[in-house]
Backbone as numpy.savetxt, mean C-alpha at the origin, in Angstrom:
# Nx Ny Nz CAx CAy CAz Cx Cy Cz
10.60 -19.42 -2.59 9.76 -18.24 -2.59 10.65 -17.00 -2.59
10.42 -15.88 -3.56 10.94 -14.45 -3.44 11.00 -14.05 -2.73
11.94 -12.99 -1.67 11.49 -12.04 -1.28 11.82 -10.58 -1.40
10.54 -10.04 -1.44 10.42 -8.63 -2.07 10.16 -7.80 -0.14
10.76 -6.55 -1.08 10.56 -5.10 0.01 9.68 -3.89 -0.87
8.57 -3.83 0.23 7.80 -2.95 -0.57 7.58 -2.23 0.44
7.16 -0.44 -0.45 6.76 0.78 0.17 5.58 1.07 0.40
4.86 1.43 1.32 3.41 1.23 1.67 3.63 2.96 2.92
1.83 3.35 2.35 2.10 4.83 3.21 0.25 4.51 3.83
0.41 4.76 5.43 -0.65 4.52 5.79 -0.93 5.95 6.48
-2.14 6.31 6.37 -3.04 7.40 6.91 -4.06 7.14 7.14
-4.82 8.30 8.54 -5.69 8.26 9.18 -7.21 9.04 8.14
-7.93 7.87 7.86 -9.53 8.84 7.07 -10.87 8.71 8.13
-11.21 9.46 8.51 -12.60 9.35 9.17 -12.08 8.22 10.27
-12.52 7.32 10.45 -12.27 6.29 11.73 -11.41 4.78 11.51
-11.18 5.19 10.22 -10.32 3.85 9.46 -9.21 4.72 9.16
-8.19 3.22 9.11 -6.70 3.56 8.64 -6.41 2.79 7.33
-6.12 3.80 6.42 -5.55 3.42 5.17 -4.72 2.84 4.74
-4.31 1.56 4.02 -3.09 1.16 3.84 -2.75 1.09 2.25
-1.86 1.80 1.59 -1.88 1.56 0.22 -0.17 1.27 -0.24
-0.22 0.32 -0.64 1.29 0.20 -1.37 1.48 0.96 -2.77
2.63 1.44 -2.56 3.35 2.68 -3.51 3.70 1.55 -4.88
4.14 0.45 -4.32 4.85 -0.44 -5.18 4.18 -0.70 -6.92
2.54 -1.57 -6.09 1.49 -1.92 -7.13 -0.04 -0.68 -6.46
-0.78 -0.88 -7.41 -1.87 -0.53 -7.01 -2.95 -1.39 -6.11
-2.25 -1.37 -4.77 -3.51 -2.15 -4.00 -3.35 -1.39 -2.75
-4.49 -1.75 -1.98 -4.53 -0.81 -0.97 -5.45 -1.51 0.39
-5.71 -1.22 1.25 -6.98 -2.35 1.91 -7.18 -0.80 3.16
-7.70 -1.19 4.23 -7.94 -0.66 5.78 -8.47 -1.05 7.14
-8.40 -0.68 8.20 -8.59 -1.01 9.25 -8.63 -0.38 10.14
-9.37 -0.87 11.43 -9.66 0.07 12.30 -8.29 1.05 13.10
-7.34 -0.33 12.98 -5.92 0.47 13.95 -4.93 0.21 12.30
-3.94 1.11 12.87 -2.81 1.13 11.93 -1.99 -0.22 11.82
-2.35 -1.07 12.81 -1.95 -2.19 12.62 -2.62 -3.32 11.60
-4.01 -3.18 12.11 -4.88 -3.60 11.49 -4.80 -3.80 9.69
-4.48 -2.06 9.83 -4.54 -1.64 8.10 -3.36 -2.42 7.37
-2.35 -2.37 8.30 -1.11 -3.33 7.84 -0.89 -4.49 7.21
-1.56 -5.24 8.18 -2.22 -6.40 8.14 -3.10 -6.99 6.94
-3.69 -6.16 6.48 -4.86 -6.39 5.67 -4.50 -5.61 4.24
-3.32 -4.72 4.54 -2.64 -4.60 3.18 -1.68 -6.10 2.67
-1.16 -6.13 3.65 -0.14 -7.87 3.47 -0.95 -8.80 3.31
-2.10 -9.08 3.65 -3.21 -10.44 2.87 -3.48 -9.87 1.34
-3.83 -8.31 1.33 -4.04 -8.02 -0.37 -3.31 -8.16 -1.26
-1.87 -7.68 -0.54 -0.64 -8.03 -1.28 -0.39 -9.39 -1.60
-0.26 -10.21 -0.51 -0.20 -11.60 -1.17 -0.98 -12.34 -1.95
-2.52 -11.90 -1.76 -3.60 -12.39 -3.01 -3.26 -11.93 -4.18
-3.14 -10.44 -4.44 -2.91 -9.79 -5.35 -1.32 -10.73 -6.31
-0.31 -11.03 -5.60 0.69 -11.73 -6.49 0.60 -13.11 -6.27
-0.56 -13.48 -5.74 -0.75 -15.05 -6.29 -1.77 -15.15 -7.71
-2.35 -13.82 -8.26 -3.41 -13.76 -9.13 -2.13 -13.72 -10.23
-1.35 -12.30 -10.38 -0.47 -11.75 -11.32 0.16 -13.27 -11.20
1.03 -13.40 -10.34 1.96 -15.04 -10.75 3.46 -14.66 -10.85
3.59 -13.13 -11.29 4.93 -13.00 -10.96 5.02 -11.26 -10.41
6.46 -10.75 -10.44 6.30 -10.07 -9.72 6.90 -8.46 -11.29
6.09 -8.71 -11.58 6.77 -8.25 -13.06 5.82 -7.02 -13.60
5.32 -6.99 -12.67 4.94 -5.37 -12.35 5.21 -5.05 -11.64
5.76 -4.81 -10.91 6.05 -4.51 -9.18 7.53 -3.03 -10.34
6.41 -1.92 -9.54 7.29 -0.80 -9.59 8.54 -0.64 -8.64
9.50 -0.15 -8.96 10.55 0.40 -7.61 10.00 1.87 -7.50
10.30 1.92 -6.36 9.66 3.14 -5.79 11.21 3.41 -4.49
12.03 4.68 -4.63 13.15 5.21 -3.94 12.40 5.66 -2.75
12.69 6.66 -2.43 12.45 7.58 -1.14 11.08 8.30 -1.10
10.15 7.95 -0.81 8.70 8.92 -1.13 8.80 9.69 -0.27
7.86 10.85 -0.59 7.95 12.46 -0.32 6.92 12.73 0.13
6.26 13.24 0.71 4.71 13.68 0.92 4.81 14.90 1.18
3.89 15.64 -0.14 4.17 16.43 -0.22 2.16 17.27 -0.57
2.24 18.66 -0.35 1.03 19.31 -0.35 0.42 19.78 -1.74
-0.69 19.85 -2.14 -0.50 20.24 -3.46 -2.55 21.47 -3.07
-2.34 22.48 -2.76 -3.05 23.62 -2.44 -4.32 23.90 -4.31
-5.68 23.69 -3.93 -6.29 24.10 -5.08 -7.25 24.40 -4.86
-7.67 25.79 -5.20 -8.78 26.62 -5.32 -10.26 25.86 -5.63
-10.97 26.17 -5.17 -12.17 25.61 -5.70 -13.36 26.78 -5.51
């Protein structure tokens, strides 16, 4: 079995915690930040038992979080 290191950025929405990996597009949530963790790493592993390999899997360096301000 591979093993991969992936980037994942979790935040607080309304009463759930967000979990989304930077890597692929998947994401899951939960009540605690642990939780959300958790339930990103079951998506993640479903998610590359569907694909079969890992051959999308973006690299992703140092992420930034950063503000982006718009009028409405």
């Amino acid at each position: 079995m591979k093993k991969i290191s992936l980037r994942n950025v979790i935040w607080k929405e309304g009463k759930h915690y967000v979990a989304q990996c930077l890597n692929v597009d998947v994401s899951s949530f939960g009540s605690t930040k642990k939780s959300a963790e958790n339930n990103l790493k079951e998506a993640l592993e479903l998610y590359f038992e569907e694909v079969g390999s890992f051959k999308k899997l973006t690299k992703i360096g140092s992420p930034v979080i950063s503000e982006t301000l718009l009028y409405a």
